[in-house]
PDB file of N, CA, C and O in Angstrom:
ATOM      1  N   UNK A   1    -107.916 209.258-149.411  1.00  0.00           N
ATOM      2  CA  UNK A   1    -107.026 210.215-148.768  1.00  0.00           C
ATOM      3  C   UNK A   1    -105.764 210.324-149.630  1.00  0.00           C
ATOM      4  O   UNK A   1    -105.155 209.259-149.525  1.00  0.00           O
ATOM      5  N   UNK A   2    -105.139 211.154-150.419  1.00  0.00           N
ATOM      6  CA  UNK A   2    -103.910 211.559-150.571  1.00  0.00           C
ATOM      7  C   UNK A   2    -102.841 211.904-150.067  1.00  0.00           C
ATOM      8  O   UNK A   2    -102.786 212.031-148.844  1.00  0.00           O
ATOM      9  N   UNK A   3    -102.025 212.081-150.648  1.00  0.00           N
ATOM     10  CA  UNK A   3    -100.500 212.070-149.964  1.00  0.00           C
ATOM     11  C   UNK A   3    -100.539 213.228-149.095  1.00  0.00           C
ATOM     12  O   UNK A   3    -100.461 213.110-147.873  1.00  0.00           O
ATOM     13  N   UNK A   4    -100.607 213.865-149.430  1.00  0.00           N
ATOM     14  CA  UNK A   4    -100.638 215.516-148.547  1.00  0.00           C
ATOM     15  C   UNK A   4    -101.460 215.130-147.397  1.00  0.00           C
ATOM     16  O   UNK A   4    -100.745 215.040-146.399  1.00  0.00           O
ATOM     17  N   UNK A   5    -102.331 214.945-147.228  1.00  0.00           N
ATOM     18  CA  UNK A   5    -103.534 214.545-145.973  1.00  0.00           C
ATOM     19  C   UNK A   5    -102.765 213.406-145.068  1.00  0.00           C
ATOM     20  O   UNK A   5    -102.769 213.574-143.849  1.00  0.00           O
ATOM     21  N   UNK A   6    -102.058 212.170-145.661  1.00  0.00           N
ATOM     22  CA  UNK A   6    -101.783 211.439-145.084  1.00  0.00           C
ATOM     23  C   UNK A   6    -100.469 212.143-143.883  1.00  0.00           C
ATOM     24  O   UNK A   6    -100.272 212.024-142.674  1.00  0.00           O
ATOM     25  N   UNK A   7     -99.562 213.139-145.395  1.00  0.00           N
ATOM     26  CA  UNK A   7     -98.444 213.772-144.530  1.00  0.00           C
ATOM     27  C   UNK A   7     -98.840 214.724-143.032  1.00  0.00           C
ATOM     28  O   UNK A   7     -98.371 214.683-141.894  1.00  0.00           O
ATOM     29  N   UNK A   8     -99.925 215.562-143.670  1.00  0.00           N
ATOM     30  CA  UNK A   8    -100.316 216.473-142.920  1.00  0.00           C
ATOM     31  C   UNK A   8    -100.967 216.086-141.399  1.00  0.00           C
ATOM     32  O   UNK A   8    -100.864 216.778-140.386  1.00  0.00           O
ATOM     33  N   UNK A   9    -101.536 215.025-141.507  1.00  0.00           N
ATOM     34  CA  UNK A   9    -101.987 213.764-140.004  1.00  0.00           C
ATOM     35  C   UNK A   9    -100.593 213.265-139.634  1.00  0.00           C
ATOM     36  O   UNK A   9    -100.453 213.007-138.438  1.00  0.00           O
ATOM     37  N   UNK A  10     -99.839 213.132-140.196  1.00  0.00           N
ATOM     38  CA  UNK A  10     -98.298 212.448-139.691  1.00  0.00           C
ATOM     39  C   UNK A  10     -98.187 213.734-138.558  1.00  0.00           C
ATOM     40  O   UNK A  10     -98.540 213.834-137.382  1.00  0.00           O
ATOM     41  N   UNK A  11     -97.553 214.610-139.466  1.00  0.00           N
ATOM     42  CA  UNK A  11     -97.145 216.314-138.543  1.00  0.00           C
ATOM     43  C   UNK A  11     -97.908 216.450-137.341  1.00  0.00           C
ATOM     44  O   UNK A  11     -97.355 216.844-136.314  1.00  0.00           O
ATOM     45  N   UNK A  12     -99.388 216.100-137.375  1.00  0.00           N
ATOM     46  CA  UNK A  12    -100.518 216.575-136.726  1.00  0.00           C
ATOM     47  C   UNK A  12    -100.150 215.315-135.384  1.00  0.00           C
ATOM     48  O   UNK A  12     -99.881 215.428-134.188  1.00  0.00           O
ATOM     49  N   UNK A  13    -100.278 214.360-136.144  1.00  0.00           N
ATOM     50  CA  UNK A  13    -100.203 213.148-134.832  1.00  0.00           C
ATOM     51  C   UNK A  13     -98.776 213.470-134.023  1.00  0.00           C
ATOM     52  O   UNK A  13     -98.719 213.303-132.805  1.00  0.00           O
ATOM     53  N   UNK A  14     -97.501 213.999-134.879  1.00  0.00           N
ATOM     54  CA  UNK A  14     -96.335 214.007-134.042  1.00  0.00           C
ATOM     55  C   UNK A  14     -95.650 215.171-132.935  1.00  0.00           C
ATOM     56  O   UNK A  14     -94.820 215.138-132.026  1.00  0.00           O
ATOM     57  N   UNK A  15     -96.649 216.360-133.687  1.00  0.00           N
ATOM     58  CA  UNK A  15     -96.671 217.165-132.993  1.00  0.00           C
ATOM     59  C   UNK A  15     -97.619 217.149-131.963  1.00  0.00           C
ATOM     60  O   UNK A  15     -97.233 217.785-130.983  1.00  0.00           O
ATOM     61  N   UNK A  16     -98.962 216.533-131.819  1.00  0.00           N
ATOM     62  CA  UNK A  16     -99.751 216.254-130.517  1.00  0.00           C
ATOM     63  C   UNK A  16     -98.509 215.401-129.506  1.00  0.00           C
ATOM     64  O   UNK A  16     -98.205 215.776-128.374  1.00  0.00           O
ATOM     65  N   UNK A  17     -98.072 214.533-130.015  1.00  0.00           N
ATOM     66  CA  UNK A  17     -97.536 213.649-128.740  1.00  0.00           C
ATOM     67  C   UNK A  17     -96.172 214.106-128.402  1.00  0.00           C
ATOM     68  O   UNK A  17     -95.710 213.626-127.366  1.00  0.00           O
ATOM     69  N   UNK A  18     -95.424 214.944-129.069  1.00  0.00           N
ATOM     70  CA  UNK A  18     -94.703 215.739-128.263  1.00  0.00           C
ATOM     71  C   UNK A  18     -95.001 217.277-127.552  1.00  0.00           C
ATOM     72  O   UNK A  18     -94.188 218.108-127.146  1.00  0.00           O
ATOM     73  N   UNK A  19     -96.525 217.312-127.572  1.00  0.00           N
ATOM     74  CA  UNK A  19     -96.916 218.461-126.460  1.00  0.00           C
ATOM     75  C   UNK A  19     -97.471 217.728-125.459  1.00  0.00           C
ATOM     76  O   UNK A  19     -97.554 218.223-124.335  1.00  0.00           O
ATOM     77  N   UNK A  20     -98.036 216.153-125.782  1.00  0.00           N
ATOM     78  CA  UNK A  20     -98.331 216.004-124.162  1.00  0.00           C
ATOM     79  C   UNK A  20     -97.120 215.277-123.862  1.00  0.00           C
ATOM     80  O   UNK A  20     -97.030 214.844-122.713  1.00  0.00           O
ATOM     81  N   UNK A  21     -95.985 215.013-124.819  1.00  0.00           N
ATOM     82  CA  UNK A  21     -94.448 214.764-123.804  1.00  0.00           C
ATOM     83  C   UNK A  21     -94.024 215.984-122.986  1.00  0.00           C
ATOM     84  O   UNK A  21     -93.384 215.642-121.992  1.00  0.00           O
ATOM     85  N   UNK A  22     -94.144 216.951-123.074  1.00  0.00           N
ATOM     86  CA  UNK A  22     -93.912 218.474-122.780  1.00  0.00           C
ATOM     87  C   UNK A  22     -94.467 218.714-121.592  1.00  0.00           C
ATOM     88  O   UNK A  22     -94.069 219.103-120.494  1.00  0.00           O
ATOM     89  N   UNK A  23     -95.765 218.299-122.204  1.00  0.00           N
ATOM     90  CA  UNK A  23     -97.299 218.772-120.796  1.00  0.00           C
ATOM     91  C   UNK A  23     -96.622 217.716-119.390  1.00  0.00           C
ATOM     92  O   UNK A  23     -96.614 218.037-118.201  1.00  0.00           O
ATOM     93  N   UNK A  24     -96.205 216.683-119.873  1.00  0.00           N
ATOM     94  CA  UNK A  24     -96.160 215.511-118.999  1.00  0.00           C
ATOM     95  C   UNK A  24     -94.800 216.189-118.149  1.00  0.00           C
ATOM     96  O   UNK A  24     -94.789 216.350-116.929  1.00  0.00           O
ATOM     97  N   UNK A  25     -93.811 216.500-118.957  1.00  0.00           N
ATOM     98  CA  UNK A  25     -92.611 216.646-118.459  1.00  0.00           C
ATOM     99  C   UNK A  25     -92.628 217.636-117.349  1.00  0.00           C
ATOM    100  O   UNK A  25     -92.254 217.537-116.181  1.00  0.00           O
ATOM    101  N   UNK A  26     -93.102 218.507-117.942  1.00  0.00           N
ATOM    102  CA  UNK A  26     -93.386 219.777-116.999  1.00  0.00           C
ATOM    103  C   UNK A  26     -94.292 219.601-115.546  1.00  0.00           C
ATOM    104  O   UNK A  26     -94.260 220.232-114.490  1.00  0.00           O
ATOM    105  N   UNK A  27     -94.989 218.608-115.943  1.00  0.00           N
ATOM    106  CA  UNK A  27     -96.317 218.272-114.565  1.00  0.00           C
ATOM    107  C   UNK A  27     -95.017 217.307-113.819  1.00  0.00           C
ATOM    108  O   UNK A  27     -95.156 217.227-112.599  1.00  0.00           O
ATOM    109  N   UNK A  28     -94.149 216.788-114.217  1.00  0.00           N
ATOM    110  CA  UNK A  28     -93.338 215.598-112.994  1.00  0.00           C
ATOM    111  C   UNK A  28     -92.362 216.745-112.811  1.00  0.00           C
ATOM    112  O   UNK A  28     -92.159 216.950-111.614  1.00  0.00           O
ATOM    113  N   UNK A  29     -91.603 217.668-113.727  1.00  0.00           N
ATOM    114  CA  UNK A  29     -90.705 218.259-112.758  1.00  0.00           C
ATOM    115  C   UNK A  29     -91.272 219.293-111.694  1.00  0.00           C
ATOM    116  O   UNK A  29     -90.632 219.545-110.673  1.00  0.00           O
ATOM    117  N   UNK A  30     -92.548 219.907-111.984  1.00  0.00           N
ATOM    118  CA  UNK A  30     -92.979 220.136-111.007  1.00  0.00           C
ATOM    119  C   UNK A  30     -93.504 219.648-109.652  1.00  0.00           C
ATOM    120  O   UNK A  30     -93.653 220.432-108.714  1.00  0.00           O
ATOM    121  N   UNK A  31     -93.751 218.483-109.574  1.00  0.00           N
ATOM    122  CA  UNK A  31     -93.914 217.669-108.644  1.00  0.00           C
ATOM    123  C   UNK A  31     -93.147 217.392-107.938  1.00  0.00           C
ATOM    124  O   UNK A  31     -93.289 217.294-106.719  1.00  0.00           O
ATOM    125  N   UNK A  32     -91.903 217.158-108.740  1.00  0.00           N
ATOM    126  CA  UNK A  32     -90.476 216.592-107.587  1.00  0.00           C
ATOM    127  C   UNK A  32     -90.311 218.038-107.353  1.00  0.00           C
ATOM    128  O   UNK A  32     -90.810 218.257-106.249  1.00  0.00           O
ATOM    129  N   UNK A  33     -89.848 219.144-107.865  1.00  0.00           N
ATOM    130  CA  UNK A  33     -89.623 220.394-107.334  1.00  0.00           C
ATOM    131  C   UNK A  33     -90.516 220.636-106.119  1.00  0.00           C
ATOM    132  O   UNK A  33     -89.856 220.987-105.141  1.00  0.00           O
ATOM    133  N   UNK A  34     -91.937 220.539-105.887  1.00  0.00           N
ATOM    134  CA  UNK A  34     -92.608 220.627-104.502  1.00  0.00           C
ATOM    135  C   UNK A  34     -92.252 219.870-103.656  1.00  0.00           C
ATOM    136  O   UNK A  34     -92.954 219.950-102.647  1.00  0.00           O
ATOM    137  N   UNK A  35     -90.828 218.576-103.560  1.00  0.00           N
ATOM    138  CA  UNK A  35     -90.784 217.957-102.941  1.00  0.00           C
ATOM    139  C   UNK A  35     -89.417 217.986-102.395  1.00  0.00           C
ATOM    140  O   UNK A  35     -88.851 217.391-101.478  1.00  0.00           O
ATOM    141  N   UNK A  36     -88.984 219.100-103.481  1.00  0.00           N
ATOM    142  CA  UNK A  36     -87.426 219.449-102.984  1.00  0.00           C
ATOM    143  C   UNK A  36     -86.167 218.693-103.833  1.00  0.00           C
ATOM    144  O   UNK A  36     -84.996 218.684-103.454  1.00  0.00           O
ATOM    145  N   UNK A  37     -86.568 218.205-104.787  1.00  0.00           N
ATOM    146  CA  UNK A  37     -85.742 216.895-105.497  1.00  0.00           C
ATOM    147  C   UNK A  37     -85.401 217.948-107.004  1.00  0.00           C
ATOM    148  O   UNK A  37     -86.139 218.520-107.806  1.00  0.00           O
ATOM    149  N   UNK A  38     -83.951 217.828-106.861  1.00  0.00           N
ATOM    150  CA  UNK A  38     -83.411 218.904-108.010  1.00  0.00           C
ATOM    151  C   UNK A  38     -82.683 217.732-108.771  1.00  0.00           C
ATOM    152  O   UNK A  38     -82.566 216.535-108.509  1.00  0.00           O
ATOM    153  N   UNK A  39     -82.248 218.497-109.780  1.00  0.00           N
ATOM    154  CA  UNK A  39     -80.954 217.142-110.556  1.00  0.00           C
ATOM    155  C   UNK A  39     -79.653 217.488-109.371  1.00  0.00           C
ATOM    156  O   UNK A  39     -79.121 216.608-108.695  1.00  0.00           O
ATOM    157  N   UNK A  40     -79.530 217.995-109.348  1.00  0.00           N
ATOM    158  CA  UNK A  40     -78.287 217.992-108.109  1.00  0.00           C
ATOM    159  C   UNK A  40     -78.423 216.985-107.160  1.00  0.00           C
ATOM    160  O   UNK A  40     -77.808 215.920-107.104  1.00  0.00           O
ATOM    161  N   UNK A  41     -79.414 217.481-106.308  1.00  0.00           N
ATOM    162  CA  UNK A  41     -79.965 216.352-105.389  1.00  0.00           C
ATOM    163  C   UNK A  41     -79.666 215.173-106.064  1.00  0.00           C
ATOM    164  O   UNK A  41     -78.835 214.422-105.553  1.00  0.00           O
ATOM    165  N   UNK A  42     -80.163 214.890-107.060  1.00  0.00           N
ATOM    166  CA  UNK A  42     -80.224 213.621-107.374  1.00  0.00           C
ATOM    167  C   UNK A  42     -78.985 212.740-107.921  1.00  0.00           C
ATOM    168  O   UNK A  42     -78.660 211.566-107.748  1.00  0.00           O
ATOM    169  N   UNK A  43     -78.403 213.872-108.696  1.00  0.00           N
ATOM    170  CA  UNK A  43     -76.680 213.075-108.871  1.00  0.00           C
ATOM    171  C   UNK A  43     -75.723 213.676-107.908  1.00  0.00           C
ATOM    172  O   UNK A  43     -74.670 214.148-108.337  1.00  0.00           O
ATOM    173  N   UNK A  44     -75.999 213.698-106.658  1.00  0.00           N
ATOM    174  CA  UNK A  44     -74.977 213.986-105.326  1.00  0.00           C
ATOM    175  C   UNK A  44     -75.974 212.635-104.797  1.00  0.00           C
ATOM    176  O   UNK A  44     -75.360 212.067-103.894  1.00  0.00           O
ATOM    177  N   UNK A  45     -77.129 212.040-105.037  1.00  0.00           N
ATOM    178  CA  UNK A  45     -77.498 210.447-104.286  1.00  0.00           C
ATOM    179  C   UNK A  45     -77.062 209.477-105.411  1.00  0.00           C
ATOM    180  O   UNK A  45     -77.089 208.309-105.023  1.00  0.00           O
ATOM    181  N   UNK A  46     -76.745 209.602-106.446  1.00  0.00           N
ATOM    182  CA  UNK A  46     -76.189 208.789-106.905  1.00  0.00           C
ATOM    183  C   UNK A  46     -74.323 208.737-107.325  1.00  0.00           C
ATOM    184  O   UNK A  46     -73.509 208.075-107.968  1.00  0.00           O
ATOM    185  N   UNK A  47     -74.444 210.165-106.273  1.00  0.00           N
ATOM    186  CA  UNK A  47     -72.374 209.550-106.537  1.00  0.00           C
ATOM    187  C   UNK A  47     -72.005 210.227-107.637  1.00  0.00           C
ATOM    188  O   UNK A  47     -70.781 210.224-107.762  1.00  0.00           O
ATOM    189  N   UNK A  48     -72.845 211.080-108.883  1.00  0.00           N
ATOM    190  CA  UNK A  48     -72.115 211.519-109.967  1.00  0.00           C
ATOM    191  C   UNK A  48     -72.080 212.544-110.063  1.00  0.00           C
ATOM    192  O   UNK A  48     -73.089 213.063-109.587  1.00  0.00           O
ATOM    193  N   UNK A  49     -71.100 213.519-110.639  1.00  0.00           N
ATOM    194  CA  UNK A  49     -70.879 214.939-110.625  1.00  0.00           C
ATOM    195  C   UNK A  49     -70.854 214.989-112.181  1.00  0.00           C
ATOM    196  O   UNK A  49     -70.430 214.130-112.955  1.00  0.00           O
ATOM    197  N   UNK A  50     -71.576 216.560-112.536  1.00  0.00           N
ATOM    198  CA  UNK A  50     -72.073 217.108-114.065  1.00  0.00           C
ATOM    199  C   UNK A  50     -71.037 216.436-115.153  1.00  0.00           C
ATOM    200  O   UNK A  50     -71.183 215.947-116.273  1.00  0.00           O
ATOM    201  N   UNK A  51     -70.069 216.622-114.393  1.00  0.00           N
ATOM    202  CA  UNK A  51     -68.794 216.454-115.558  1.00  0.00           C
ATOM    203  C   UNK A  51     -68.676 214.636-116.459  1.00  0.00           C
ATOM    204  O   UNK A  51     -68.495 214.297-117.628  1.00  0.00           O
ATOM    205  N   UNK A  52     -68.917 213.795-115.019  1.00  0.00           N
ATOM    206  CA  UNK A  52     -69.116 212.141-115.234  1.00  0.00           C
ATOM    207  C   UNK A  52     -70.325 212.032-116.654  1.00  0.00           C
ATOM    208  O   UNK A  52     -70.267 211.489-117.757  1.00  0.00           O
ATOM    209  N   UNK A  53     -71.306 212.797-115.986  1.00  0.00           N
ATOM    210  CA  UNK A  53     -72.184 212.150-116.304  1.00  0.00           C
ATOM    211  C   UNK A  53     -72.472 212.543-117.974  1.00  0.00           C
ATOM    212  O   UNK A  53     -73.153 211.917-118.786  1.00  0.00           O
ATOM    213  N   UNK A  54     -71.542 214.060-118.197  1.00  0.00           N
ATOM    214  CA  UNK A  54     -71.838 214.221-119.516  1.00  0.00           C
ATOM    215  C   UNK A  54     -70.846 213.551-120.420  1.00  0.00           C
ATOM    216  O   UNK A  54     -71.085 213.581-121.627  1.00  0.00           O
ATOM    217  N   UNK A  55     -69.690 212.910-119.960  1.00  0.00           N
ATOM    218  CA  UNK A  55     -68.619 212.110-120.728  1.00  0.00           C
ATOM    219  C   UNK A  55     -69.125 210.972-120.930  1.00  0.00           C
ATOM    220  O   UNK A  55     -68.924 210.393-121.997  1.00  0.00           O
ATOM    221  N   UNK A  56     -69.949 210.379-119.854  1.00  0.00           N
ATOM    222  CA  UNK A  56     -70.764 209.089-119.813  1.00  0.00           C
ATOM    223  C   UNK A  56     -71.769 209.193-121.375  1.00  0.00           C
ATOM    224  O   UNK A  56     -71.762 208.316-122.239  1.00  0.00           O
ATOM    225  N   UNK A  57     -72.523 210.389-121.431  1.00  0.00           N
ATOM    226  CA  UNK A  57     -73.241 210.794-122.603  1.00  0.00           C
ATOM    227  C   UNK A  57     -72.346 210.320-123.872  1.00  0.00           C
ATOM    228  O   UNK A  57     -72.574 209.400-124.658  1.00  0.00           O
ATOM    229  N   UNK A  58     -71.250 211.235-123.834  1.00  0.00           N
ATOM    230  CA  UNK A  58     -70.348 211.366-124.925  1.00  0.00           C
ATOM    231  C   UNK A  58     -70.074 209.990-125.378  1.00  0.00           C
ATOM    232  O   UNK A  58     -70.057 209.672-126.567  1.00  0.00           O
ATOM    233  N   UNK A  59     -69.847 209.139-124.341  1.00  0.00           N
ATOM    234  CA  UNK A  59     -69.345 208.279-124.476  1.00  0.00           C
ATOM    235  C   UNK A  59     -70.204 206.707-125.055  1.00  0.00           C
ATOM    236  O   UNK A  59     -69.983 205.648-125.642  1.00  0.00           O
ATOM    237  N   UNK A  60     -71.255 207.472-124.414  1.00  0.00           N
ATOM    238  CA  UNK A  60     -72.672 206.391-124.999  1.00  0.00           C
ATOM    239  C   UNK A  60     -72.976 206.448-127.119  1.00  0.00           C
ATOM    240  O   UNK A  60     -73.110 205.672-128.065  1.00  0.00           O
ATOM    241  N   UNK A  61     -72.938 207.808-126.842  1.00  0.00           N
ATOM    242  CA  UNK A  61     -73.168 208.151-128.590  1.00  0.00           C
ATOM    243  C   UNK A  61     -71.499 208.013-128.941  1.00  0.00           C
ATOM    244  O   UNK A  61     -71.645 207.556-130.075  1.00  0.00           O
ATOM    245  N   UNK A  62     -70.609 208.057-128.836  1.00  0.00           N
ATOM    246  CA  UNK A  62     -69.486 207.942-129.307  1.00  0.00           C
ATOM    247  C   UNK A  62     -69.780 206.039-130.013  1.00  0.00           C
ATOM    248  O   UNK A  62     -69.687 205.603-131.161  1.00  0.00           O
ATOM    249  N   UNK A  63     -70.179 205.280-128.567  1.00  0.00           N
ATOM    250  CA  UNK A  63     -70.790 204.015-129.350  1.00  0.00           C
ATOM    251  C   UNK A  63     -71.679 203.683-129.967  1.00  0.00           C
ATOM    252  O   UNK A  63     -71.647 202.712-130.722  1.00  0.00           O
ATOM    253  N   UNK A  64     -72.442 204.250-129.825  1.00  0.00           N
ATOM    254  CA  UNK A  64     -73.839 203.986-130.495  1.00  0.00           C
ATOM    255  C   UNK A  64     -74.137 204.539-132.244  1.00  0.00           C
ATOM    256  O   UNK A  64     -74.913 204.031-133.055  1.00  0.00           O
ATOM    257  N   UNK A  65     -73.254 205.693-132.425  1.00  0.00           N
ATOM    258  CA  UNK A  65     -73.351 206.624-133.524  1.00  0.00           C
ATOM    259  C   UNK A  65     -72.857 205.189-134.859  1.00  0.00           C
ATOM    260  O   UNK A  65     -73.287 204.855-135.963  1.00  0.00           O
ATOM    261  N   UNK A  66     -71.621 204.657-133.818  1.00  0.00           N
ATOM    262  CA  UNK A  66     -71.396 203.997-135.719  1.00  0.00           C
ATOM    263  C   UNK A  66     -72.162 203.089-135.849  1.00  0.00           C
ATOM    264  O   UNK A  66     -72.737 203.044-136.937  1.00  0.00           O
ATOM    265  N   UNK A  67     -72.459 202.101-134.911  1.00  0.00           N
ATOM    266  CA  UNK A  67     -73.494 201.163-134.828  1.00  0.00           C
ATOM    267  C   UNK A  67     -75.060 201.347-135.402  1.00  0.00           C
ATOM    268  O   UNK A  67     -75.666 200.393-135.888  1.00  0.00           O
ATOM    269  N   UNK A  68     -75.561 202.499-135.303  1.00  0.00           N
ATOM    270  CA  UNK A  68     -77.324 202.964-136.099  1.00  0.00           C
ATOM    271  C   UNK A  68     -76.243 203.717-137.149  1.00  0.00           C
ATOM    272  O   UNK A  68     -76.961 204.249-137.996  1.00  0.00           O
ATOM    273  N   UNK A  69     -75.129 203.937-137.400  1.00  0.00           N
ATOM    274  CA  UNK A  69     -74.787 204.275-139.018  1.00  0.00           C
ATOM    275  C   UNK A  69     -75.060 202.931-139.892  1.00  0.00           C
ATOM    276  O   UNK A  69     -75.893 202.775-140.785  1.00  0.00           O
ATOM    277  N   UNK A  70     -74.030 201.924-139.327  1.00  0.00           N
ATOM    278  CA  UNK A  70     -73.880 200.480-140.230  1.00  0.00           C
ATOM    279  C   UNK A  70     -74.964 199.964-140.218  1.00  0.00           C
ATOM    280  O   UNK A  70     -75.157 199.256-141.206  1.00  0.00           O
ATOM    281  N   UNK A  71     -76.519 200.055-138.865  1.00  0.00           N
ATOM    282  CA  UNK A  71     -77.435 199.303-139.332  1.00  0.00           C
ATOM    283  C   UNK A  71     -78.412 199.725-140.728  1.00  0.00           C
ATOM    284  O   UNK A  71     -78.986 199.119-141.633  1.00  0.00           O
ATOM    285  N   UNK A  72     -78.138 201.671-140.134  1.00  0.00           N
ATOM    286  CA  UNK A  72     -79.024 202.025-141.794  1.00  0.00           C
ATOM    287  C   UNK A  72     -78.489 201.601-142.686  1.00  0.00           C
ATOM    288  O   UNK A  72     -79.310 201.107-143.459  1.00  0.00           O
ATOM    289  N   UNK A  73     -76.831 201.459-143.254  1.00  0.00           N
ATOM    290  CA  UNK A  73     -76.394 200.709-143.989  1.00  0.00           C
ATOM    291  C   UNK A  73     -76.978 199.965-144.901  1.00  0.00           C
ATOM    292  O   UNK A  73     -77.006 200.108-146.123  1.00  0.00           O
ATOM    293  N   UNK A  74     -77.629 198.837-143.953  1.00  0.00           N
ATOM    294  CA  UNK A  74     -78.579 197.521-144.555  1.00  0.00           C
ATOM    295  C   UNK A  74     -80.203 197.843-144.597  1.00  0.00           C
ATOM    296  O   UNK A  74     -81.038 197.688-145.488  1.00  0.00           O
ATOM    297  N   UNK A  75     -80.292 198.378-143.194  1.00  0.00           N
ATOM    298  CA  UNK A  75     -81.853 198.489-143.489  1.00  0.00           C
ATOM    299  C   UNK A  75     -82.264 199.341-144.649  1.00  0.00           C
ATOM    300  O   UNK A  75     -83.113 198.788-145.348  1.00  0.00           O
ATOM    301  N   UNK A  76     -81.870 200.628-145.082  1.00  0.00           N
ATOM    302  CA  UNK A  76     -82.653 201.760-145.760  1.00  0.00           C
ATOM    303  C   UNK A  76     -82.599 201.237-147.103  1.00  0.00           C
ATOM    304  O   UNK A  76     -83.623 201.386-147.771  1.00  0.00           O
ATOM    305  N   UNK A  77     -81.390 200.521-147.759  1.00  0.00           N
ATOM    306  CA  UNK A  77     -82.005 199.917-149.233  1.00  0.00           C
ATOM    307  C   UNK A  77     -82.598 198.384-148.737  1.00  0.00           C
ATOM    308  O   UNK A  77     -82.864 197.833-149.805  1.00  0.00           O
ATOM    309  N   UNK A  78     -82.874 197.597-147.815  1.00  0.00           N
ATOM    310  CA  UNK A  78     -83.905 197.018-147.646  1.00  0.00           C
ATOM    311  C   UNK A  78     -85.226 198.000-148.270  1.00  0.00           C
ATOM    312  O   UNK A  78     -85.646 198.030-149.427  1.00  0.00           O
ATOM    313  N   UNK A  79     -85.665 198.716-147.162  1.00  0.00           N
ATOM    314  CA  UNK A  79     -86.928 199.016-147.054  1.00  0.00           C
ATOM    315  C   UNK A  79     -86.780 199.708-148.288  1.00  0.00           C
ATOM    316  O   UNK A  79     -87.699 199.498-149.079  1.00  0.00           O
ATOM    317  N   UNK A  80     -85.656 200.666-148.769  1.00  0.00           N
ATOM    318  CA  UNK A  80     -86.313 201.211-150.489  1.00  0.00           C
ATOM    319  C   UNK A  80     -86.491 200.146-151.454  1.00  0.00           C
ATOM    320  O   UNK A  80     -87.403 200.420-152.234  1.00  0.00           O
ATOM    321  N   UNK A  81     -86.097 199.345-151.613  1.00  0.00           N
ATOM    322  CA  UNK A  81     -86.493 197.683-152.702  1.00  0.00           C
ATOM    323  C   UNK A  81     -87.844 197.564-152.240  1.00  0.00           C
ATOM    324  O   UNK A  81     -88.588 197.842-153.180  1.00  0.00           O
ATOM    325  N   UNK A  82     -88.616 197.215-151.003  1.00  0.00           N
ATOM    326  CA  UNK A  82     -89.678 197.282-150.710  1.00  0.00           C
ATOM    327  C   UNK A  82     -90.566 197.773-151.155  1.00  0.00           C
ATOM    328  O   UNK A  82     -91.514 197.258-151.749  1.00  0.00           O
ATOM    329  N   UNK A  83     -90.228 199.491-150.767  1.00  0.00           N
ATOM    330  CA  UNK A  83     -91.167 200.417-150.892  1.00  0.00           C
ATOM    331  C   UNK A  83     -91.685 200.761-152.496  1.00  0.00           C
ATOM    332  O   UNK A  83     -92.784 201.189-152.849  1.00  0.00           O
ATOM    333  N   UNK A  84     -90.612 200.450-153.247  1.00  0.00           N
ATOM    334  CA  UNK A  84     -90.226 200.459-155.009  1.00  0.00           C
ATOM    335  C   UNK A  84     -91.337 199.380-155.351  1.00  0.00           C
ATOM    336  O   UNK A  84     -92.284 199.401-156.136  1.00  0.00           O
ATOM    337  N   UNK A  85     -90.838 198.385-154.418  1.00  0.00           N
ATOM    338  CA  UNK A  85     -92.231 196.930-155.264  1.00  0.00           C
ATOM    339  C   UNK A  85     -93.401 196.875-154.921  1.00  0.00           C
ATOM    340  O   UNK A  85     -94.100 196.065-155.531  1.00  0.00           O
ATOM    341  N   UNK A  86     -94.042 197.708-153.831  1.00  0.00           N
ATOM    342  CA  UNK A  86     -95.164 197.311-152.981  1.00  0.00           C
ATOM    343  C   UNK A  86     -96.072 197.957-154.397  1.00  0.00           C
ATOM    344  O   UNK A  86     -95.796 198.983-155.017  1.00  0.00           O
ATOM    345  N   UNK A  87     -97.178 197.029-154.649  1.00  0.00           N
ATOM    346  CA  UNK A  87     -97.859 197.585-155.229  1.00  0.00           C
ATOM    347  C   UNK A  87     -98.863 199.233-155.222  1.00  0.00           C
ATOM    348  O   UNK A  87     -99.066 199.931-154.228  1.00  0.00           O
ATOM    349  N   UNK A  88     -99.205 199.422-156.231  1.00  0.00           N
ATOM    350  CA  UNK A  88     -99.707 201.184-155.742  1.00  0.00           C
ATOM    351  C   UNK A  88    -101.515 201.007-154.906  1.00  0.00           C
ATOM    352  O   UNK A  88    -102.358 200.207-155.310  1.00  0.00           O
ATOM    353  N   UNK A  89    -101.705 201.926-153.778  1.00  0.00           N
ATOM    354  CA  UNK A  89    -102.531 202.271-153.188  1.00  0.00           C
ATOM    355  C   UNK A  89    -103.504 202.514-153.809  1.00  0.00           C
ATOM    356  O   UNK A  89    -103.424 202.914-154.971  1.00  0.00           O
ATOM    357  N   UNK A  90    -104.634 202.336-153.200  1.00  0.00           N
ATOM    358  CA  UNK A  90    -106.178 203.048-153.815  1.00  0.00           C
ATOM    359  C   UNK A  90    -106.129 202.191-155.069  1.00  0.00           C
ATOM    360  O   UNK A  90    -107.020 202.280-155.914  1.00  0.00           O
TER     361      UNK A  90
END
């Protein structure tokens, strides 16, 4: 198998499992929708209003952003030294 084939099954495998993330998503919000359960509903039972919950967001990646910056930092010339020495395929 060559590079192209290997890439082209990558695409193929990643795009299947985000249509049955899709297929899936769509079959549960329809379900709670027959049951009457909106996002409203659901953050008026948990106490939070649109505005909380998207600063809460902001506020999650505000931390998280430098933290997966500094780890690629180390990991990505890890794994390129790796990938440079691994001997060749086939």
């Amino acid at each position: 198998m060559d590079e192209s084939q290997v890439g082209g099954r990558l695409v193929q495998t990643m795009l299947s499992g985000f249509l049955k993330l899709a297929l899936a998503s769509l079959l549960a919000g329809s379900l709670l929708s027959i049951f009457g359960i909106t996002p409203r509903s659901v953050m008026d039972f948990l106490g939070v209003t649109a505005e909380e919950l998207h600063n809460g967001m902001i506020s999650a990646f505000a931390w998280a952003a430098p933290r997966m910056v500094m780890g690629a930092v180390v990991i990505l010339p890890i794994w390129l030294v790796a990938y440079i020495l691994m001997p060749p395929r086939g």
